[in-house]
C-alpha positions in Angstrom: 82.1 122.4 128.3 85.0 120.1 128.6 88.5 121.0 127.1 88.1 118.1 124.5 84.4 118.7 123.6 85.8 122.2 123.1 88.5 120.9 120.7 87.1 119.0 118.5 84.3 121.6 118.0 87.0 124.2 117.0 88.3 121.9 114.7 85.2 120.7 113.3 84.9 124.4 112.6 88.1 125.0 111.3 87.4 122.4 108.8 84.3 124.1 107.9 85.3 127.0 107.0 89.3 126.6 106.0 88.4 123.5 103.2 85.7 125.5 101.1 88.1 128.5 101.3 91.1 126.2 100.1 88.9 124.7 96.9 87.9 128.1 95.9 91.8 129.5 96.0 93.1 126.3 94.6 90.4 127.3 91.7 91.4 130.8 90.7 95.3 130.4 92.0 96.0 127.7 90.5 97.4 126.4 87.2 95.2 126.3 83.9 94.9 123.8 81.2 93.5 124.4 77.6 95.6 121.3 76.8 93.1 119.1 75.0 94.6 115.6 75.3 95.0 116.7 79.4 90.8 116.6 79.5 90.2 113.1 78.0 88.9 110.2 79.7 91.6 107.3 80.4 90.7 104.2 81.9 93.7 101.8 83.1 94.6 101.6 79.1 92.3 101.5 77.2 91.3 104.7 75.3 87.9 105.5 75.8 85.6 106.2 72.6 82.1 107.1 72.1 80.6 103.7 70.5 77.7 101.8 71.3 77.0 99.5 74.6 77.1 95.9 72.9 80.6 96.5 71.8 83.2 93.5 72.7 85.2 94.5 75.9 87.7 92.7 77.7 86.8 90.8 80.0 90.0 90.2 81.9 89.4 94.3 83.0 86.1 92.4 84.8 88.0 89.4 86.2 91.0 91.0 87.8 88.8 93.5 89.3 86.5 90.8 91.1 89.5 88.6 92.1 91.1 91.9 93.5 87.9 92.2 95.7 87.6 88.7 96.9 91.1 88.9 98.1 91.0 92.2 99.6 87.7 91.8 101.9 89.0 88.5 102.5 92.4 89.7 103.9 90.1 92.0 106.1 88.5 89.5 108.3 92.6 88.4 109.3 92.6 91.7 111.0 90.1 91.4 113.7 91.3 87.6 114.5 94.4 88.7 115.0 93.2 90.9 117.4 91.0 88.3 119.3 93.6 85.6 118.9 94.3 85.1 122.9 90.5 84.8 123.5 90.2 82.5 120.7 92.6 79.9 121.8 93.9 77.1 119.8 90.8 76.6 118.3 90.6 80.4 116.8 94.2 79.7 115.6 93.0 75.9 114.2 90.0 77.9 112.4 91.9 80.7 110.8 94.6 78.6 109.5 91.7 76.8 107.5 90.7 80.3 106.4 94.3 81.0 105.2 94.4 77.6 103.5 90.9 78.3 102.0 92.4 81.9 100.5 95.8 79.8 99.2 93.7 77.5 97.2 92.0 80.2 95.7 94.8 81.8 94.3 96.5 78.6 93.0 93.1 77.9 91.0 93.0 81.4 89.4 96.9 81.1 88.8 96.6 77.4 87.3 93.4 78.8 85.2 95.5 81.4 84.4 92.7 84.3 84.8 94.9 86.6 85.4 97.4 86.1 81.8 97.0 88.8 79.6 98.4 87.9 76.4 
């Protein structure tokens, strides 16, 4: 067996057996609780209570969320053009800046719509 085969089988291992054993003392070790308000659900503000499914929720939760996304996976595709931008050339540059341009857009229409205002 090689030397690094070897390694990352002992720590494959190690992980194995030192994480389960860490949980469990982290269990009975560690500090307990009986504080009621400490064990309720909390969601970004808004106090969670046991109504029905139809009731009115906000949807500007729903819309920040989605606009978060769009940016985020779209900020993801910058990362392997900028490691391909020699083989890409000018035209890879030309193309991204349109991408970029496409993303700035974006966030001056949800700005002007003001989707993300909360009050």
């Amino acid at each position: 067996m090689s030397d690094s085969l070897l390694l990352a089988s002992g720590m494959i291992l190690a992980l194995v057996i030192l994480l389960p054993i860490l949980f469990h003392l982290t269990r009975y070790l560690g500090a307990k609780s009986d504080n009621i308000r400490k064990n309720e659900p909390y969601e970004g503000g808004v106090r969670v209570t046991h109504k029905d499914s139809d009731d009115i929720f906000n949807i500007k939760f729903f819309l920040v969320g989605i606009v978060f996304l769009i940016f985020d996976v779209e900020v993801l595709f910058l990362f392997p053009w900028a490691l391909n931008l020699r083989e890409l050339g000018l035209f890879g540059l030309f193309e991204m800046f349109l991408f970029i341009g496409l993303l700035v857009g974006g966030l001056i229409y949800v700005y002007k719509s003001r989707i993300l205002r909360w009050i």
